[in-house]
C-alpha positions in Angstrom: 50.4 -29.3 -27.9 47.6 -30.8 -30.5 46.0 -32.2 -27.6 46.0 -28.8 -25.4 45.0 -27.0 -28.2 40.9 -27.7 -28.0 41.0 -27.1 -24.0 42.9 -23.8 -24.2 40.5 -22.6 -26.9 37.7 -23.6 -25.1 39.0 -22.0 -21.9 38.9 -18.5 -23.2 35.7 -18.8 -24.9 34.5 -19.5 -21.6 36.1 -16.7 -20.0 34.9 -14.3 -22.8 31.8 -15.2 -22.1 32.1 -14.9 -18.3 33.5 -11.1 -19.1 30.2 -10.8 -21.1 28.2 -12.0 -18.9 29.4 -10.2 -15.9 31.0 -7.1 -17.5 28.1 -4.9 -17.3 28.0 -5.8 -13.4 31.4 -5.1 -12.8 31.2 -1.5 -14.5 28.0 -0.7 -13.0 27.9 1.9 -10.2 27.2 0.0 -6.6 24.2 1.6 -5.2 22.9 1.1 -1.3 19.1 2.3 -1.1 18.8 3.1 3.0 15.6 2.1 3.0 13.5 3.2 6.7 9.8 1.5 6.6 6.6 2.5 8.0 5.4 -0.8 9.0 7.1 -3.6 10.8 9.2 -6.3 9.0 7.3 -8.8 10.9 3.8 -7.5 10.1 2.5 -10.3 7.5 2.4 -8.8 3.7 2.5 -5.4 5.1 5.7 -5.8 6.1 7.2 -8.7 4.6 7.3 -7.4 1.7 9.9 -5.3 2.0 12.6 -8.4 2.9 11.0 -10.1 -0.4 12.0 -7.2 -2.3 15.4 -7.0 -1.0 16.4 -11.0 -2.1 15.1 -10.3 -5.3 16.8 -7.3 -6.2 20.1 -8.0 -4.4 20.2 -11.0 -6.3 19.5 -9.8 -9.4 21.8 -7.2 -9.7 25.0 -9.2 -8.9 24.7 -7.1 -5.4 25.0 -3.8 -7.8 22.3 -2.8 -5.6 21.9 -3.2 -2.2 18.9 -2.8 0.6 19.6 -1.8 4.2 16.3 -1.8 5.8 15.3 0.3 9.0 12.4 -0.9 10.7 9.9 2.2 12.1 11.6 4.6 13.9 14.8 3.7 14.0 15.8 6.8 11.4 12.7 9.1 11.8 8.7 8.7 12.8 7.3 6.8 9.5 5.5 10.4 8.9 8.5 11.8 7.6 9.8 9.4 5.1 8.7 11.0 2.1 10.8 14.5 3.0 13.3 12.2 4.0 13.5 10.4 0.3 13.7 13.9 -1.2 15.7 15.7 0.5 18.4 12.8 0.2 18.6 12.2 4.1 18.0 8.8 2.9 17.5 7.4 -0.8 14.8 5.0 -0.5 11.2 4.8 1.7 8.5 2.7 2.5 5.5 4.2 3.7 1.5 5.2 2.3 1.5 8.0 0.7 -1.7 8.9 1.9 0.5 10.0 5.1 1.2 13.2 2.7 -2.5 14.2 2.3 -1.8 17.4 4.6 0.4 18.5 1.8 -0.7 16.5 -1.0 -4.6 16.2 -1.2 -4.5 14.1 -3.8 -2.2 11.3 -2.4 -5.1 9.9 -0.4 -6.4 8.6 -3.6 -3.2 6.4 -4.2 -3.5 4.6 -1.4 -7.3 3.3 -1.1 -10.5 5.1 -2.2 -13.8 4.1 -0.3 -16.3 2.4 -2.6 -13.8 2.2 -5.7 -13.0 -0.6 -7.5 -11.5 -4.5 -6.0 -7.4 -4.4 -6.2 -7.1 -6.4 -10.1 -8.8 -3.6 -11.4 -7.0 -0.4 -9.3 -3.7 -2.1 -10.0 -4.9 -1.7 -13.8 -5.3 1.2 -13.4 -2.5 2.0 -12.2 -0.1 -0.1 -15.0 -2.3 0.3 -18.0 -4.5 3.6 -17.0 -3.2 7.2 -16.6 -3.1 6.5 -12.6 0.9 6.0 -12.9 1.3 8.7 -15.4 -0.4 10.7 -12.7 1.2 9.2 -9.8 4.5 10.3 -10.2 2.8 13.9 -11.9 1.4 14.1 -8.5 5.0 14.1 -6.6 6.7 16.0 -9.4 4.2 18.8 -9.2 4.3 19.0 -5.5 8.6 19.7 -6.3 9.3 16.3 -4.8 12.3 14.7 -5.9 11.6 11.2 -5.6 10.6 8.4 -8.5 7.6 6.3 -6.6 7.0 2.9 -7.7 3.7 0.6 -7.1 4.8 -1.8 -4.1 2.6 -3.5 -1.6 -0.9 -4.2 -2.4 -3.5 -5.5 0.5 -6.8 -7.6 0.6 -10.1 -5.8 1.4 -9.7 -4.4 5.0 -11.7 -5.1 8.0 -14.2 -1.9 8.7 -13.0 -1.7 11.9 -12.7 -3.0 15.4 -15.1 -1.6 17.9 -15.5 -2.1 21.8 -19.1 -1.7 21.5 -21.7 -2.8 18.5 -22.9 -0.2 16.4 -26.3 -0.4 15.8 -27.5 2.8 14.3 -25.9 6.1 13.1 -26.2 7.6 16.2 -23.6 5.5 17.8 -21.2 7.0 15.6 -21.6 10.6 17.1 -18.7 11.6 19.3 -16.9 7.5 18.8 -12.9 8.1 19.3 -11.9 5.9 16.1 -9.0 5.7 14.6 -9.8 5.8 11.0 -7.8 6.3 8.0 -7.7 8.7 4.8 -11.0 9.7 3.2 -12.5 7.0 4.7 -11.9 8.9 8.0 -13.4 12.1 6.5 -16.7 9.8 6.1 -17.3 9.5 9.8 -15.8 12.4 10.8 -18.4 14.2 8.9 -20.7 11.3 10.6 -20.0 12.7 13.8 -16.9 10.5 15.1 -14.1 12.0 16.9 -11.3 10.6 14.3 -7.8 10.3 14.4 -4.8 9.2 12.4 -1.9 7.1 14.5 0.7 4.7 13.1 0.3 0.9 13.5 2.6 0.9 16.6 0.6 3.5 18.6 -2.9 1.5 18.2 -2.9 -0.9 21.0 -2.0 1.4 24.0 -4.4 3.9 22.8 -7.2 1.3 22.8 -6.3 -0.3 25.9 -5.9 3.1 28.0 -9.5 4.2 26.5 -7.8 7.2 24.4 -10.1 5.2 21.1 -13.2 3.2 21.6 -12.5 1.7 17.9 -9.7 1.3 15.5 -9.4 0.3 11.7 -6.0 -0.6 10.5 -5.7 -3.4 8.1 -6.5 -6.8 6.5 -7.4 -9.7 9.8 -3.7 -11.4 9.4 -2.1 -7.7 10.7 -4.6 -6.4 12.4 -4.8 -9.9 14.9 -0.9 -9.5 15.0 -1.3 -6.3 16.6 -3.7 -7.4 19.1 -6.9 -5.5 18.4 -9.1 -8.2 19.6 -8.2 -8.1 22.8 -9.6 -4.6 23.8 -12.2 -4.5 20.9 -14.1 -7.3 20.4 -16.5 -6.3 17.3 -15.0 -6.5 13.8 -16.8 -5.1 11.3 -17.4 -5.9 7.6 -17.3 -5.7 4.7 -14.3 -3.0 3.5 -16.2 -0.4 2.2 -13.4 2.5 2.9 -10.3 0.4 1.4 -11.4 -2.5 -0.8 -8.0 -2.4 -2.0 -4.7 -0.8 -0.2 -1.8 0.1 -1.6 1.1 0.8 -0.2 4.9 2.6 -2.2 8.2 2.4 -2.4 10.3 6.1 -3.3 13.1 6.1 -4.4 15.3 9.6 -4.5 15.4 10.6 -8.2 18.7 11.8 -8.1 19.8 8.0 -7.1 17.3 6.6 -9.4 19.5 8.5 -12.5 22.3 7.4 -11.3 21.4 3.3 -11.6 22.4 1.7 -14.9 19.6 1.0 -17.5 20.0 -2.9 -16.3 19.9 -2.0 -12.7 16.7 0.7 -13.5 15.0 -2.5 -15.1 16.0 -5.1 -12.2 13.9 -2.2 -10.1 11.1 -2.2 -11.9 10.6 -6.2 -12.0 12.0 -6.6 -8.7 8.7 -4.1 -7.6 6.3 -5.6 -9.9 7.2 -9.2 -8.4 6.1 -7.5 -4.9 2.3 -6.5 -6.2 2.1 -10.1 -7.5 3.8 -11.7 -4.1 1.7 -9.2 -1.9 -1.8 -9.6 -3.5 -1.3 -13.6 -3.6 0.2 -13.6 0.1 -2.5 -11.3 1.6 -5.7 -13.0 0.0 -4.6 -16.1 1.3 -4.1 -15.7 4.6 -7.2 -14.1 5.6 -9.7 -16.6 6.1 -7.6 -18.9 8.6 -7.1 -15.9 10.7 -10.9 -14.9 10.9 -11.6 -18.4 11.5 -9.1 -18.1 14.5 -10.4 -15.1 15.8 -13.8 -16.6 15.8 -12.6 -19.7 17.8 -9.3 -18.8 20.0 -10.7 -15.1 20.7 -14.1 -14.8 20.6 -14.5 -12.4 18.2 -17.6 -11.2 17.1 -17.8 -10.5 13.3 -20.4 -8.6 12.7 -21.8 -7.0 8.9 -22.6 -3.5 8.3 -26.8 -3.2 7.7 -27.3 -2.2 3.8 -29.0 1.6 5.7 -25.8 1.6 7.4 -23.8 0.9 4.2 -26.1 3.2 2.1 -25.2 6.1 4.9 -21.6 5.8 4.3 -22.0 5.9 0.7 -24.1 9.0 0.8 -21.6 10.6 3.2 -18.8 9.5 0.7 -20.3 11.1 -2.1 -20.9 14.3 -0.4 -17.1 14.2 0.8 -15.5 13.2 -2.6 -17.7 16.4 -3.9 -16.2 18.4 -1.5 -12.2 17.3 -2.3 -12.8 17.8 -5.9 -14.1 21.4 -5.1 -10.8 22.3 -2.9 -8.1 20.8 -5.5 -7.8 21.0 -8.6 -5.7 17.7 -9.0 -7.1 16.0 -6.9 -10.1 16.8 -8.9 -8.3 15.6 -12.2 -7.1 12.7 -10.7 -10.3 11.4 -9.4 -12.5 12.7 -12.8 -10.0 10.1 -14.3 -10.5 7.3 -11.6 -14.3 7.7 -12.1 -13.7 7.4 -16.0 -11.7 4.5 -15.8 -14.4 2.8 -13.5 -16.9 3.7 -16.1 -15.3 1.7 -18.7 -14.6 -1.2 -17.0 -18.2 -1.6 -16.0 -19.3 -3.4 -19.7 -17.0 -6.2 -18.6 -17.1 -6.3 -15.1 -21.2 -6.6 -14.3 -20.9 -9.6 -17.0 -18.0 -11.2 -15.9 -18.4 -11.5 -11.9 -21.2 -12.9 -9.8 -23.7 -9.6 -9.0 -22.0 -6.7 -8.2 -23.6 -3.6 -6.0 -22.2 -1.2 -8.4 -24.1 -2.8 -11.3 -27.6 -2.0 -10.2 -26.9 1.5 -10.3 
């Protein structure tokens, strides 16, 4: 019995630990976010991320919390997903909430703003700014019941893909484009004939001549969806979205319901995606435009500083206009604009020459 003594003691430590360790676990409530995406699961970064952020959070929770995802479409056209989240038809979405800017002006301004500031310093604004304060004041305001978390975060975009070159403003008038967010209200007010489709409805439109020119993305996605094939100029650099971001929502009623550990595993689980997205989509860029180069003869071509100086003219006449129509849009972009004001002191010091510090 002397010698049994030590094991058997040592046993239930072990398995009073164990308890400890896995206690909280077993009491927790199991949770299944349905989650329906926007953008394909097999769209590099874009879409990638999503299957990233399932491992991780699966994992660990003890499977407290589990992801079923729903690629686009399969539970409702990726427009919808944010009514979806909050009316509890489903507890969880993936989608830019810039889709929302017919109800929520403001929301185009959380998912790229043309001219503003390269991704580190959006995303601080975001984390260490008022822009998540005001984020999720935006959604709240609006009577949404979802809690929206920072996700997916993208490389500069290309500026486009066009069947023909454009050479001078004039080429712009009456152009069936495809063009996203404010950027789009740039060369609509340019003269362009634009339009807003999702990623899957691109292609055909191109190829049966119902757009003459598309943006979309960052190279890796947008040479996964073809473009190259029916419009051979790509244009540079990403002066409508030199950083894209891209949210998860979660319903609120669902988020109250998760344990203070499994509300944490969340938020790290989502912070680990803007660190595994912004490393994942700056790196694979410059193979693909290599590629394009060589395998589809693409022809890259830069925007002419007049051409660049038009569309930041444009852009501040349209940001005037916004401001004027909404009032929170307005305070959300007055505090934008004051966060890029105090970051300049560092940044024209820090970087190589920067356009904005000659101003």
């Amino acid at each position: 019995m002397s010698k049994t003594k030590p094991l058997f003691v040592v046993t239930i430590v072990l398995t009073l630990a164990l308890f400890t360790m896995s206690g909280t676990a077993w009491a927790e409530k199991k949770i299944l976010l349905k989650l329906p995406m926007a953008f394909s699961t097999a769209l590099p970064t874009l879409g990638d991320s999503v299957p990233f952020f399932k491992k991780y959070v699966e994992a660990a929770s003890e499977n407290t919390i589990r992801v079923k995802i729903y690629e686009p479409g399969k539970l409702m056209p990726a427009f919808e997903i944010l009514d979806a989240v909050s009316t509890g038809k489903v507890n969880a979405g993936y989608w830019a909430s810039g889709y929302a800017a017919g109800k929520i002006p403001a929301a185009e301004l959380f998912t790229a703003i043309p001219f503003g500031q390269s991704l580190p310093y959006y995303l601080g604004w975001l984390y260490f700014g008022n822009g998540g304060k005001l984020y999720q004041e935006m959604y709240d305001r609006a009577g949404y019941n979802v809690k929206v978390f920072p996700f997916c975060f993208l490389a500069p975009e290309t500026a486009g893909w066009f069947k023909k070159e454009i050479k001078k403003p004039e080429d712009l008038k009456g152009l069936k484009i495809r063009f996203f967010g404010l950027g789009g209200k740039v060369l609509s007010k340019l003269g362009a004939s634009v339009t807003t489709v999702p990623g899957g409805e691109i292609f055909p439109s191109l190829e049966k001549g119902a757009l003459d020119a598309t943006e979309f993305s960052v190279p890796a996605i947008d040479t996964k969806l073809g473009f190259y094939k029916v419009a051979k100029y790509n244009y540079f650099p990403s002066w409508h979205q030199p950083a894209t971001h891209l949210e998860l929502l979660v319903n609120k009623d669902t988020w109250n319901s998760m344990s203070p550990r499994q509300q944490a595993i969340m938020q790290l689980a989502t912070r680990a995606v803007n660190l595994y997205s912004m490393a994942k989509s700056y790196s694979e860029q410059g193979k693909v435009v290599k590629e394009n180069i060589k395998k589809h003869g693409t022809i890259n071509k830069t925007w002419t500083p007049e051409m660049l100086s038009l569309f930041k003219k444009t852009w501040n006449q349209v940001i005037e206009e916004e401001t004027a129509k909404d009032a929170f849009f307005k305070k959300v972009w007055d505090d934008y604009k004051s966060y890029m004001e105090e970051c300049k002191p560092y940044e024209c010091v820090a970087h190589l020459p920067r356009p904005q510090c000659n101003r």
